[in-house]
C-alpha positions as CSV (number, residue, x, y, z in Angstrom):
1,X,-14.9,32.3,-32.9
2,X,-17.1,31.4,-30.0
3,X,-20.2,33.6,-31.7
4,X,-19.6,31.5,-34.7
5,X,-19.7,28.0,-32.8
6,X,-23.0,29.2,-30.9
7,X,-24.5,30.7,-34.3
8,X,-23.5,26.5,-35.9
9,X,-25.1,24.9,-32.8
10,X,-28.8,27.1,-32.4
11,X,-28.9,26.5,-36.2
12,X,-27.9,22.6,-36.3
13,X,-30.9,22.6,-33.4
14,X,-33.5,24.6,-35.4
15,X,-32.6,22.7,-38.4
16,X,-32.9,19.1,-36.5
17,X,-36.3,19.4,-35.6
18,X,-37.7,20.7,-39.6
19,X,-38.6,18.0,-41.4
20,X,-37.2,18.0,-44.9
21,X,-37.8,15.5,-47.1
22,X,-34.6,13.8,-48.2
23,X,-35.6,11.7,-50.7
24,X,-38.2,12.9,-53.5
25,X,-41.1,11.3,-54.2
26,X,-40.5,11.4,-57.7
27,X,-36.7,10.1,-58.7
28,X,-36.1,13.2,-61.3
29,X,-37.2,15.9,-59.3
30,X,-35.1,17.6,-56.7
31,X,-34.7,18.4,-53.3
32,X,-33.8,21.3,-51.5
33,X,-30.9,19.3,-49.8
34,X,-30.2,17.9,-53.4
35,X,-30.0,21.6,-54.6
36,X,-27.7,22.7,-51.7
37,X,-25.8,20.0,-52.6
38,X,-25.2,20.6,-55.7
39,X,-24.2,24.3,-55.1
40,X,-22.0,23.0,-52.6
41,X,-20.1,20.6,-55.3
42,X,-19.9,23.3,-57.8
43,X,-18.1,26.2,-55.9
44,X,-15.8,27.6,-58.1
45,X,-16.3,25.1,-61.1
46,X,-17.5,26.6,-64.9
47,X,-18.4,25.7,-67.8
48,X,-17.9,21.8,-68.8
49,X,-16.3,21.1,-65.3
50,X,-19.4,22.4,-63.4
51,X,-22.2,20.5,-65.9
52,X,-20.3,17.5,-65.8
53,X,-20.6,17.3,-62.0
54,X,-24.2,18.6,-62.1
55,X,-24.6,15.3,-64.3
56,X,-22.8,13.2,-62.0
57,X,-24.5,13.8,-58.8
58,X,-28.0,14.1,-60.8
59,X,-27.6,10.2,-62.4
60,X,-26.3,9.0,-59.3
61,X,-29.3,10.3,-57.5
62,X,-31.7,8.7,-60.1
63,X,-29.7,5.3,-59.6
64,X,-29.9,5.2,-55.9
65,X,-33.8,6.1,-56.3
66,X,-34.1,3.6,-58.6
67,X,-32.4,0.9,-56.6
68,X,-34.4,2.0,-53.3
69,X,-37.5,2.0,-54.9
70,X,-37.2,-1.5,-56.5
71,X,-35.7,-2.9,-53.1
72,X,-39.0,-1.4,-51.6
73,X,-41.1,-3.3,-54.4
74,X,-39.4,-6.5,-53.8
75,X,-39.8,-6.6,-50.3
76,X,-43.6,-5.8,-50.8
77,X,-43.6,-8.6,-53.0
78,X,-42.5,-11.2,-50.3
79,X,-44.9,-9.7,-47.6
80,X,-47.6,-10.3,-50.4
81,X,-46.4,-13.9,-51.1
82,X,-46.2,-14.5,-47.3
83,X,-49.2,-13.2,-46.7
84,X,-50.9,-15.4,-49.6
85,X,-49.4,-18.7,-48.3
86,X,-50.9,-17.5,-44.7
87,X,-54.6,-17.6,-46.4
88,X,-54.0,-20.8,-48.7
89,X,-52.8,-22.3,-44.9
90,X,-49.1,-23.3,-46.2
């Protein structure tokens, strides 16, 4: 047991100090955490039940993406707008 609580804690400090990109650049491609995940959620699932969750965690990944990205947009938006009224002097 104590090998196996050592082996957790040199690999949680190996793996804290790689940078992996958590969130793709593209919304539709995956990740290596996003593929781990998905393994991780399908353990022992088949068929329909294992596609279905697949589907799941893929759409709720593109809907997060989507929703960070156009958070990110709109705040770039009001920076631009500030940033106008700053020139014009208002």
């Amino acid at each position: 047991m104590r090998k196996l609580v050592m082996a957790f804690m040199v690999l949680a400090l190996m793996l804290g100090g790689a940078s992996l990109t958590a969130y793709a650049a593209d919304c539709t491609k995956d990740t290596p955490f996003d593929k781990v995940w998905d393994w991780g959620t399908t353990i022992g699932k088949e068929g329909m039940e294992k596609n279905k969750v697949l589907a799941k965690n893929k759409a709720d990944r593109v809907a997060a993406c989507t929703k960070r990205e156009a958070e990110k947009a709109a705040k770039e938006a009001q920076k631009a707008a500030g940033d106008m009224k700053k020139k014009l002097g208002f």
